[in-house]
ROTI-292449 format. One line per 8 residues: their letters; for each residue y negated, z, x of C-alpha. Coordinates in steps of 0.25 Angstrom, whole numbers, plus 2048, in hexadecimal, padded with zeros to 3 digits. Example, Ala and Ser with C-alpha at 12.3 -4.5 7.8 and 13.67 -1.06 7.14 Angstrom:
2
as = 812,81F,831  804,81D,837
END
This chain:
755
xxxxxxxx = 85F,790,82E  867,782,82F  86D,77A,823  87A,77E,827  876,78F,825  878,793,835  86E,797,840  868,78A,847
xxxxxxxx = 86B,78C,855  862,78D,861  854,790,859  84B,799,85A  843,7A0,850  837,799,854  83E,78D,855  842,78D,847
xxxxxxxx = 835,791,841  830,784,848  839,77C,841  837,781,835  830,777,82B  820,77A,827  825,77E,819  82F,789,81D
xxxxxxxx = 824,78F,827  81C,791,81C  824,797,812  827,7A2,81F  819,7A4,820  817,7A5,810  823,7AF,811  81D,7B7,81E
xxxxxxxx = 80F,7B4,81E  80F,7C0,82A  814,7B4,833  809,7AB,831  800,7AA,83C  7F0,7A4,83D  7F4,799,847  803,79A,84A
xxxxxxxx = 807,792,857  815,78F,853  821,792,850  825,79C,859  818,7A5,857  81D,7A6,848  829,7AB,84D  825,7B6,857
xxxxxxxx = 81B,7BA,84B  827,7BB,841  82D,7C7,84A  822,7CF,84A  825,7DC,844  81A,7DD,839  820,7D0,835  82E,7D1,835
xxxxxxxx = 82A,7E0,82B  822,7D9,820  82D,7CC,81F  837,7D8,81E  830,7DE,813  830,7D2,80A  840,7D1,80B  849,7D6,800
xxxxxxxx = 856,7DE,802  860,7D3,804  856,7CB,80E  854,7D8,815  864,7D9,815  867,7CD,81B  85D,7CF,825  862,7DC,828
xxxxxxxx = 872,7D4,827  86B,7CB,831  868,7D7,83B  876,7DC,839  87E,7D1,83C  875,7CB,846  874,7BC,84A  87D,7B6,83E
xxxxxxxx = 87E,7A9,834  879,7A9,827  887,7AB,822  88A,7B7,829  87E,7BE,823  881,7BA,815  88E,7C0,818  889,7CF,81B
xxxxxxxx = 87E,7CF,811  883,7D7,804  87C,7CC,7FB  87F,7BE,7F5  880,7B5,800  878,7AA,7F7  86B,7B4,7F8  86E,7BA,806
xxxxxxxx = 86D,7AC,80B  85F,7A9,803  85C,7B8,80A  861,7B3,819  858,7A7,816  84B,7AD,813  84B,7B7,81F  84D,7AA,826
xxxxxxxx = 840,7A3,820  838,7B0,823  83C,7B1,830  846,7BD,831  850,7B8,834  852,7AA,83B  85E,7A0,842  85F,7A4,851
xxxxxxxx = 86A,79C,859  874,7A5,855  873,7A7,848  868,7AD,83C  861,7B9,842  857,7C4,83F  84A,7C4,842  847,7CD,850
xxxxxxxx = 840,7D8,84C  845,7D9,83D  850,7E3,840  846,7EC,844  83D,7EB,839  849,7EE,82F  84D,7FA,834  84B,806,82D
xxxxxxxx = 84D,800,81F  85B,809,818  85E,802,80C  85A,7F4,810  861,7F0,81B  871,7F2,81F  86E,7FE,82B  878,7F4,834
xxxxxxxx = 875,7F2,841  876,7E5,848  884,7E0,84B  889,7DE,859  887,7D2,861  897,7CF,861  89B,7D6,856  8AA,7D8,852
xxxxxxxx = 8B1,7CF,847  8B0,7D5,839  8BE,7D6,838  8BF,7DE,846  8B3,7E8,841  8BC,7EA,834  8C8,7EC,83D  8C3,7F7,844
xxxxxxxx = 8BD,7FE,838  8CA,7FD,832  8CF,807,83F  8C7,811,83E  8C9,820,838  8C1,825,82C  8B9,82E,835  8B5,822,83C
xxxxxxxx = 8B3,819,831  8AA,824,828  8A3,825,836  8A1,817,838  89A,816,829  893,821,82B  88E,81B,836  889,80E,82E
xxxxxxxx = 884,815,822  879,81F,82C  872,812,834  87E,80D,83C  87C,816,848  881,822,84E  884,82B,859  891,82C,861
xxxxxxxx = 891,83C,865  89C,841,86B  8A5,834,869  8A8,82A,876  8A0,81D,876  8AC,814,87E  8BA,816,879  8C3,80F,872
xxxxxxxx = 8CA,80F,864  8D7,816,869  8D0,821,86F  8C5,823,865  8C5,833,862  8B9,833,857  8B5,82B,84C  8A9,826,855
xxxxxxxx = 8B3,823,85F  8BA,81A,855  8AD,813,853  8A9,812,860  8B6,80D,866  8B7,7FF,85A  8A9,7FB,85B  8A5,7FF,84F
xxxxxxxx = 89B,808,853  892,803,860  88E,80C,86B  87E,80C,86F  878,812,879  876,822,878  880,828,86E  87F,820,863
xxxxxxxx = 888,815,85B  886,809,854  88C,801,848  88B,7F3,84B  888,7EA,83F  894,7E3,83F  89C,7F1,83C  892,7F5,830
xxxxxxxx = 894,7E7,82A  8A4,7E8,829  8A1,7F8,824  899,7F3,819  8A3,7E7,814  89C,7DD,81C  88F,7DE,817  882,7E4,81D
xxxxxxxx = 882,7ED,80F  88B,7F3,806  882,7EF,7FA  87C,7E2,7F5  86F,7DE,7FA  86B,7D3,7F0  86A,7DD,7E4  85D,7DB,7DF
xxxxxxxx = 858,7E7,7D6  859,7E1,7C8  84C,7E4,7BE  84D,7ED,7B1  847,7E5,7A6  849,7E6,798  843,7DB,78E  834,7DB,78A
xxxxxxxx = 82B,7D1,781  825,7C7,789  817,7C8,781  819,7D8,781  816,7D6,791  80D,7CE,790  804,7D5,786  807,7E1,78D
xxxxxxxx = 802,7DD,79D  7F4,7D6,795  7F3,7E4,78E  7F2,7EC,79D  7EB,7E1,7A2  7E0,7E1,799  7DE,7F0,79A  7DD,7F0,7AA
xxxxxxxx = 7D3,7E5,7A9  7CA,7EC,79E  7CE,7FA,7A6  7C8,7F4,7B2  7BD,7F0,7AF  7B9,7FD,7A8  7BB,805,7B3  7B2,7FC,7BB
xxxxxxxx = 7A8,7FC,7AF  7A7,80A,7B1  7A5,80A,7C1  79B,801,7C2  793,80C,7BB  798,818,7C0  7A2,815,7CC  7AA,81F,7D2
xxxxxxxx = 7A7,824,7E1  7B1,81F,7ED  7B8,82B,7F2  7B4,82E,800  7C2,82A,805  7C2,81E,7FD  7C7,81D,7EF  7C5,822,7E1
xxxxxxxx = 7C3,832,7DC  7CE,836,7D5  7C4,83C,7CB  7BE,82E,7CA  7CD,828,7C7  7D0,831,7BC  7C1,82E,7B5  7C8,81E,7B6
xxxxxxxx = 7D2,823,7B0  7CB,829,7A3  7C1,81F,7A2  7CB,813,7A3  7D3,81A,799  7E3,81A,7A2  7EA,824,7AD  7E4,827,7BB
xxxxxxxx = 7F0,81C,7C1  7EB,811,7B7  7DC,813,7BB  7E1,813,7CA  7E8,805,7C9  7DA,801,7C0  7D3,804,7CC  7DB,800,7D7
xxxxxxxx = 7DD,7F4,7D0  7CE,7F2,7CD  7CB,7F4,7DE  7D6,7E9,7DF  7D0,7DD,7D7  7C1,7E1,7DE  7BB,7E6,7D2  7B7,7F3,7D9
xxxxxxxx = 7B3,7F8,7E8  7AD,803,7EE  79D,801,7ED  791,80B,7EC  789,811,7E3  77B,80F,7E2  779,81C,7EB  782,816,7F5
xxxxxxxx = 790,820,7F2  79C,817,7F2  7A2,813,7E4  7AD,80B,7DD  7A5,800,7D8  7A9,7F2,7D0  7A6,7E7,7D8  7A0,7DA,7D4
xxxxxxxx = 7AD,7D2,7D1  7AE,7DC,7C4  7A5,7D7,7BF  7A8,7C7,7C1  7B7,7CD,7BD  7B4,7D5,7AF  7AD,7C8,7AB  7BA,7C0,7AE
xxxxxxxx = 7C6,7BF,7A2  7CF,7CB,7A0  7DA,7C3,7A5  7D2,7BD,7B1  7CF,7CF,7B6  7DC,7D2,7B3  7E2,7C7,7BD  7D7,7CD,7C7
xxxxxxxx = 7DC,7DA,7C4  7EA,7D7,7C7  7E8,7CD,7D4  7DF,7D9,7DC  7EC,7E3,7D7  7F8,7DA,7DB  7F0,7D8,7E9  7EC,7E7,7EC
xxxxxxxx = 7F0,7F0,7F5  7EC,7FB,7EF  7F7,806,7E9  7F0,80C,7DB  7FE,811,7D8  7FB,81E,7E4  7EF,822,7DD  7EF,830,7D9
xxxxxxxx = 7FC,833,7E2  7F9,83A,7F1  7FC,834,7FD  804,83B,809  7F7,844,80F  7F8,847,800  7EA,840,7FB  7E8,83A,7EE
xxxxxxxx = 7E8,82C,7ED  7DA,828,7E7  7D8,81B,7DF  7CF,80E,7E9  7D3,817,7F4  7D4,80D,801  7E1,812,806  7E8,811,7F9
xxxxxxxx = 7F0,802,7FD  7FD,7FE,802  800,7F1,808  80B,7F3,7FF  805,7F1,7F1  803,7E4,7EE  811,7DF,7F2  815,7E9,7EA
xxxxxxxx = 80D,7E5,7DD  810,7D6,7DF  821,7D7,7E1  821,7E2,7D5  81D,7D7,7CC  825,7CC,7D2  832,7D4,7CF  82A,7D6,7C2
xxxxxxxx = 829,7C8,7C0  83A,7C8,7C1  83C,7CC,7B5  83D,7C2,7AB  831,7BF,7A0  836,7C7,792  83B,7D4,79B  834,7DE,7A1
xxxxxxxx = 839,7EB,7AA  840,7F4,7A4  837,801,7A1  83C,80C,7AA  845,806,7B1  83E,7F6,7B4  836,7FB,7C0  83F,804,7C8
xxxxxxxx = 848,7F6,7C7  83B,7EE,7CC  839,7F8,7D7  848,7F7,7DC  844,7E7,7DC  839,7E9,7E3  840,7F2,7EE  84C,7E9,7F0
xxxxxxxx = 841,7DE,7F2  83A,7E4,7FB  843,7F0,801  83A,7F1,80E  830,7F6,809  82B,805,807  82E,80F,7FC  821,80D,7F7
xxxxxxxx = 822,7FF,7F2  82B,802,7E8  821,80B,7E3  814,801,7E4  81F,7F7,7DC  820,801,7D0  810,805,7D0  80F,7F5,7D0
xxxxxxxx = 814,7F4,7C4  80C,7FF,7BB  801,7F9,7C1  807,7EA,7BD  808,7F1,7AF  7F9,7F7,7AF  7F3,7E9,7B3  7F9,7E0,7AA
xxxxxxxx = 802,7DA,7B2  80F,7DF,7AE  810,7E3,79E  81C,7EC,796  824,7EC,7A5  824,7DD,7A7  819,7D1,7AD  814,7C6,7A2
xxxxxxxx = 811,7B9,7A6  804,7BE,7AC  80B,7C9,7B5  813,7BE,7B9  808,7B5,7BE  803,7C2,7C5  811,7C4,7CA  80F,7B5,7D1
xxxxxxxx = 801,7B7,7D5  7F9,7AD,7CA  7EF,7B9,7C6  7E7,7AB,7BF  7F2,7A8,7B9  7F8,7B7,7B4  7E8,7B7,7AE  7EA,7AA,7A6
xxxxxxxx = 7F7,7B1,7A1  7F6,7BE,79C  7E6,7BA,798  7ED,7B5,789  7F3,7C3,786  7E7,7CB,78A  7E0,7D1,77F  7D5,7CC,778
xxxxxxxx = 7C7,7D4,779  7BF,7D8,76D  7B0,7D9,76B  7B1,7E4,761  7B4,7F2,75E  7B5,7FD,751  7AB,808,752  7B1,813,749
xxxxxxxx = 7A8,81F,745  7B0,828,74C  7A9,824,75A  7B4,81B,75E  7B5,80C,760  7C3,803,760  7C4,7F6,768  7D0,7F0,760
xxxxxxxx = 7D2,7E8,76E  7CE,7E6,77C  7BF,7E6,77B  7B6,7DB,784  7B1,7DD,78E  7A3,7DF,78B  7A6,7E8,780  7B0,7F2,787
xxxxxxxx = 7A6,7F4,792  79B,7F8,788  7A4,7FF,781  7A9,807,78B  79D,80B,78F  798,812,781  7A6,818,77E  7B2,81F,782
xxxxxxxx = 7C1,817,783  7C8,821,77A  7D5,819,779  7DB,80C,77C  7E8,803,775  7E7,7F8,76D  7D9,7FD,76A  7CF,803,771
xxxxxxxx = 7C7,810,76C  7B9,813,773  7B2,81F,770  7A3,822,770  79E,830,776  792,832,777  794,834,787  79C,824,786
xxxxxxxx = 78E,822,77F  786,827,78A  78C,81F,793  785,812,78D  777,819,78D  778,81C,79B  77C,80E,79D  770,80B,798
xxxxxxxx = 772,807,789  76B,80B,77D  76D,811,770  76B,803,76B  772,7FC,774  77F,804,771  77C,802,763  77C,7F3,763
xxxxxxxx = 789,7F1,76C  791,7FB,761  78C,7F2,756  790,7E5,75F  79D,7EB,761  7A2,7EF,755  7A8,7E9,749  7A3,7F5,740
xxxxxxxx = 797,7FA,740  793,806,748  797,812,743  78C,81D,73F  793,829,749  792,820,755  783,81B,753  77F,82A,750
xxxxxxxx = 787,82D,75D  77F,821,765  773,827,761  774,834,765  779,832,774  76C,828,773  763,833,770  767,83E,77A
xxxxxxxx = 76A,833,785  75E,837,78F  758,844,78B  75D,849,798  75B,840,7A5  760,843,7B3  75A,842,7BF  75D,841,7CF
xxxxxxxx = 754,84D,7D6  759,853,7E5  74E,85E,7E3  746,866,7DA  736,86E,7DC  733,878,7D4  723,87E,7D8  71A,887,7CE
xxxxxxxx = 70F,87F,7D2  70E,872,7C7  703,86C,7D0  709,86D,7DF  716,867,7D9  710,85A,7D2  706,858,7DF  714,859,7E8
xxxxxxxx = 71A,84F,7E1  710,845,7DF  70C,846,7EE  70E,837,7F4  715,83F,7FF  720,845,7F6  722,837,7F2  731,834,7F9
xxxxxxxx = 736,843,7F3  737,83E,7E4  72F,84A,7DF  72E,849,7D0  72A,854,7C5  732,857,7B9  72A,863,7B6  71B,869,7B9
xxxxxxxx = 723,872,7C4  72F,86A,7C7  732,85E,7CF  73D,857,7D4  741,84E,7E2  74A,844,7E5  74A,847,7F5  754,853,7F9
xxxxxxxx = 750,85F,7FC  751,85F,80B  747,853,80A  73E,85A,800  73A,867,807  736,861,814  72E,857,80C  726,861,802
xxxxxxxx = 723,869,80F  71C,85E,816  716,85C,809  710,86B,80A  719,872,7FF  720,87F,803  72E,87B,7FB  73A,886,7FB
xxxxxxxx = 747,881,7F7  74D,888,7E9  75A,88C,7E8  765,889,7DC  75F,895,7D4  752,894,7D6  74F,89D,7E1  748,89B,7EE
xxxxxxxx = 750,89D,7F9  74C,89A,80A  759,897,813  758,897,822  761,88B,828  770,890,82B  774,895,838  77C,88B,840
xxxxxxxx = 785,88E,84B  78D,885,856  79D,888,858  79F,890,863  7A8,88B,86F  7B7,88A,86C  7BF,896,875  7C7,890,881
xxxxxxxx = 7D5,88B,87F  7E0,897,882  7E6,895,88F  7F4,893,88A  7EE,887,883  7E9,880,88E  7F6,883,898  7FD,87D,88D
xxxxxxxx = 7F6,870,88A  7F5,86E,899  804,86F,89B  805,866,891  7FC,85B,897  805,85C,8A5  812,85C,89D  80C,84D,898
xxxxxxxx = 808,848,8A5  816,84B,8AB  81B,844,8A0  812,838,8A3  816,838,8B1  825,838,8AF  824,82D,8A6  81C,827,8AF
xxxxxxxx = 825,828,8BB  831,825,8B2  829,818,8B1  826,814,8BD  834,817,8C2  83A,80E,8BA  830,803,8BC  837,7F5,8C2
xxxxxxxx = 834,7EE,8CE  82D,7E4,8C6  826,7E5,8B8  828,7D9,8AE  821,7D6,8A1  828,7D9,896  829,7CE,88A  825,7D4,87B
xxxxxxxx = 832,7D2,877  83A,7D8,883  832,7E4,882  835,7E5,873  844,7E2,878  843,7ED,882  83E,7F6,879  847,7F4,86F
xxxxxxxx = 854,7F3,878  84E,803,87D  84E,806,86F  85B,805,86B  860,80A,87A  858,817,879  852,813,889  845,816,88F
xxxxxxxx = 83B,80A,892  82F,809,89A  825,801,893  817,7FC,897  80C,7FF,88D  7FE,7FC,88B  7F6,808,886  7E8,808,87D
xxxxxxxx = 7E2,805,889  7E7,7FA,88F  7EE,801,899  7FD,7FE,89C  807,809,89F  815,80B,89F  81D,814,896  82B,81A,898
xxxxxxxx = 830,81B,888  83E,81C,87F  83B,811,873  840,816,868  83A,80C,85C  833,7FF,85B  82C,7FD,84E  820,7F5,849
xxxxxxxx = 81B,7F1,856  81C,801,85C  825,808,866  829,814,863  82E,81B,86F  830,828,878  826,827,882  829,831,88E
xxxxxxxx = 81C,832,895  816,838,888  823,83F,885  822,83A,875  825,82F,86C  819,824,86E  818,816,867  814,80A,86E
xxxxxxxx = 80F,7FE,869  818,7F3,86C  80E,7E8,870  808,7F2,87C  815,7F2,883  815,7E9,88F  822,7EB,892  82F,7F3,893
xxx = 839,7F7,89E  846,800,8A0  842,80F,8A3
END
């Protein structure tokens, strides 16, 4: 736009973008990096790539309301000066013009020779959206004076009137019924009439009557809405102590990262299996749950979050069955500072797609989302975790949002900022900010420092931060006699795995208690320790001696640890001769069967038993197989049959599926025919943009079109069709040789003609 506010004349888009300096095409670029291009040729091929549909949708979605308005003011009014769009926009002229301004750096709207336009193509892409934009349709090319419209409204009866608003309010189209489409005001008999005969209501083809924008805008004051469109939502917030926050996020923060790398503890030693559609068990989400010590949501975000920073991945077990596994980075990360995990933590949740906030909830079909599962995502998710805390960060230092009514309020922010967008983004926006709180990055309703820095996207510095305010570990605990030990603090880390090894988490608070079971017990000597070892790390550990109840209790599970062993066996032989057993299995034959005697008469193999009869027959032992209760049974092989030949189809069926095929081949053939009829004398290629042109101008006319298309084949053909919609680069349309509604894709269509 010139110095001087009006449209340079005689420019083209293109032209424009050509003379823009480097500096502003880079900022368009920053702002819409869809436009950029690997090796741009110039100006103009940025241009044709700024309409392209998929485009002009995701710049649309990063508008607010009053930039969506006065683009929608833009399509009303048509080619018009920056003035006379400030004038119909309900909103401060000072902020609608900074609105008008940034649709013209991004492209939407641009300076054509006579005056600042839309976009082509943007009045498609913001159809359908009630509520956001005006519902007015485009003025007409020579419209009548304000004062002129107001005139003629001033004329009519009330019937007419209530008619007319009626009219507005229900999309701005109608039908005429009974009422005459040519008559003037004198002679007008109906309310229609009325309408029809002062312009205020437009004749199209068919029955039906349009309100041109031009009489919307003087029904509505001037103004393409009723209401304001520059109210912005205001925050709830009420007044909170700075270092409240702050103590509050380090104390979430610290538990995520200490939970975390329990969990993963606990999986590298027994890992849950991946469910065969992907995923984790629900059964293994709720034993997270318990072992973590939280709810089945909060174990879910722990272990969605977990997957996001690439601390776990589906691997296999030593028998080859797939399992969720840590991966290496955990252990180069639980050797990092806390404050160093908890910024790797956060980094890999603000950049997921991944939705924890479904888990437990059934989709659609009615299935149960599971936790890992691969089509749990939304392209969605992490624009809506990062705008959730810029609007956060709104809210001055010293407030925080107002508990029960602060994030409905940031909701209604976030959906005047973004009012494009579907239902379910307001939704990801609340979930966003319980998991904000359960991370650490949000404490007591509002962000500290550290959440700001998040907010801002310096994890590094968000980690140097909140790194003063985390709590400090201890080395120690007190062993009580009543079983139980209490970690007046978060315990190193070191000391907590240990721990948590040999005893149960009975609560946690300020201070933790642990537990000691003989089970929590047995789990270190099946790790591998002795009654020694556990001994020497509970006197290391406490700062009281051991009491005499808990070394008692060590060596008991110590004495009866092992008395009985379990073993892997696929069969059994039993014989009642001691010698004929102990020759069978110390035969150097019988060496690949794993034969081995626990008893004088009893043996057991590792091989299964479909590979051991064979095996100890060609070894010259006459083997039977015994059944559960030990007796001897002989089975014959099952019978097995083949399906008989299906009965012939009934005769009505046939006769009616071949009536059917000859009723479509007529149909082809008409079409066809129809076709070929209306083929002119010379065929000429059709332009992209004419056919699109063509296709539209059918559209809004309701006519019949013959268009050329190339099939899946590579064949072309020719289709007699009635378009009826043209979105996201398909044709939706009535196509008459197969006598139903078909969709074309727009880019197979080789041209388009007049039926």
């Amino acid at each position: 736009m010139s110095s001087s506010g009006r449209a340079t004349p005689a420019r083209t888009l293109a032209e424009q973008l050509r003379a823009w300096p480097d500096e502003r095409l880079v900022a368009l670029l920053r702002a819409r990096p869809d436009l950029a291009t690997p090796a741009p040729q110039d100006s103009s091929q940025l241009a044709s790539r700024a309409a392209t549909r998929s485009s002009l949708h995701r710049a649309l979605d990063g508008l607010d309301r009053l930039e969506l308005s006065v683009l929608d003011a833009l399509l009303v009014a048509g080619q018009t000066t920056p003035d006379g769009v400030i004038s119909i926009v309900h909103a401060d002229p000072a902020r609608t013009a900074a609105a008008l301004q940034r649709l013209l750096d991004l492209t939407l709207a641009w300076e054509a020779p006579g005056g600042i336009r839309a976009l082509s193509g943007v009045a498609d892409a913001m159809r359908g959206m009630p509520g956001v934009v005006s519902g007015l349709r485009p003025s007409s090319p020579d419209p009548a004076a304000p004062a002129e419209i107001t005139a003629r409204l001033a004329e009519l009866s009330p019937a007419a009137a209530a008619l007319l608003r009626h009219v507005d309010a229900h999309g701005g189209e109608g039908t005429t019924g009974s009422a005459r489409r040519t008559v003037s005001p004198a002679d007008a008999r109906s309310p229609a009439e009325e309408l029809i005969s002062r312009r205020l209501l437009v004749p199209r083809e068919g029955d039906s009557v349009v309100l041109p924008g031009e009489v919307g805008l003087a029904l509505r004051g001037g103004r393409t809405t009723t209401e304001p469109v520059d109210d912005v939502p205001a925050l709830a917030t009420s007044a909170r102590d700075t270092a409240l926050v702050a103590r509050t996020a380090a104390g979430a923060a610290f538990d995520v990262v200490r939970r975390v790398e329990l969990l993963l503890d606990h999986w590298g030693v027994e890992p849950p299996s991946v469910l065969r559609s992907g995923g984790l068990a629900v059964r293994d989400l709720k034993a997270v749950a318990r072992e973590l010590h939280v709810d089945e949501p909060g174990a879910a975000l722990i272990v969605e979050v977990a997957m996001a920073a690439g601390l776990v991945a589906e691997g296999t077990e030593p028998d080859g069955s797939p399992a969720w596994l840590p991966t290496d980075e955990f252990d180069v990360w639980s050797g990092r500072p806390i404050a160093e995990r908890w910024a790797r933590l956060v980094g890999g949740w603000l950049a997921s797609s991944r939705v924890p906030s479904l888990i437990g909830r059934r989709d659609p079909a009615g299935k149960t989302w599971n936790a890992l599962a691969p089509e749990l995502s939304s392209g969605l998710a992490e624009e809506a975790r990062r705008l959730a805390l810029a609007v956060l960060a709104e809210v001055p230092e010293g407030e925080v949002l107002a508990a029960g009514t602060g994030i409905p309020s940031l909701v209604q922010r976030v959906g005047w900022l973004r009012p494009r967008r579907p239902t379910i983004f307001t939704d990801l926006v609340a979930a966003a900010l319980s998991e904000a709180a359960v991370l650490g990055v949000s404490g007591a309703g509002g962000l500290p420092p550290s959440g700001r820095l998040v907010a801002a996207g310096d994890l590094p510095g968000a980690a140097a931060a909140i790194d003063p305010h985390l709590p400090h570990p201890v080395e120690k605990v007190l062993l009580q006699a009543d079983l139980t030990a209490v970690a007046p603090g978060p315990l190193e880390t070191e000391v907590a795995r240990r721990l948590h090894l040999l005893a149960d988490v009975e609560s946690r608070g300020g201070a933790t208690v642990y537990r000691f079971t003989s089970g929590s017990l047995r789990r270190g000597f099946d790790a591998g320790w002795s009654a020694l070892e556990v001994r020497d790390f509970l006197t290391s550990v406490s700062q009281t001696p051991v009491p005499q109840p808990l070394e008692f209790l060590v060596d008991d599970v110590a004495r009866t640890f092992g008395s009985v062993r379990v073993g892997h066996a696929e069969a059994f032989l039993r014989a009642d001769d001691e010698a004929a057993l102990a020759a069978l299995v110390h035969d150097p034959r019988a060496r690949t069967l794993g034969l081995r005697l626990l008893a004088p008469t009893v043996a057991i193999a590792t091989s299964p038993l479909d590979v051991l009869l064979p095996r100890l027959r060609e070894l010259g032992a006459a083997p039977v197989v015994e059944a559960a209760d030990g007796t001897v049974r002989v089975s014959r092989p099952d019978l097995q049959r083949a399906r008989g030949r299906r009965g012939r189809r009934p005769a009505g069926a046939v006769e009616a599926r071949l009536a059917a095929q000859v009723q479509a081949v007529a149909t082809a053939i008409r079409a066809g025919d129809r076709a070929e009829s209306s083929r002119p004398p010379t065929t000429a290629t059709t332009t992209p943009s004419g056919a699109l042109a063509a296709l539209r101008e059918a559209i809004e006319g309701g006519t019949t079109v013959v268009i050329g298309y190339v099939d899946n084949h590579g064949a072309t053909g020719e289709r007699v069709v009635e378009p009826r919609r043209l979105d996201g680069g398909r044709l939706s349309a009535y196509d008459h040789r197969a006598d139903d509604v078909r969709e074309f894709a727009v880019h197979r269509i080789t041209g388009v003609r007049q039926a």
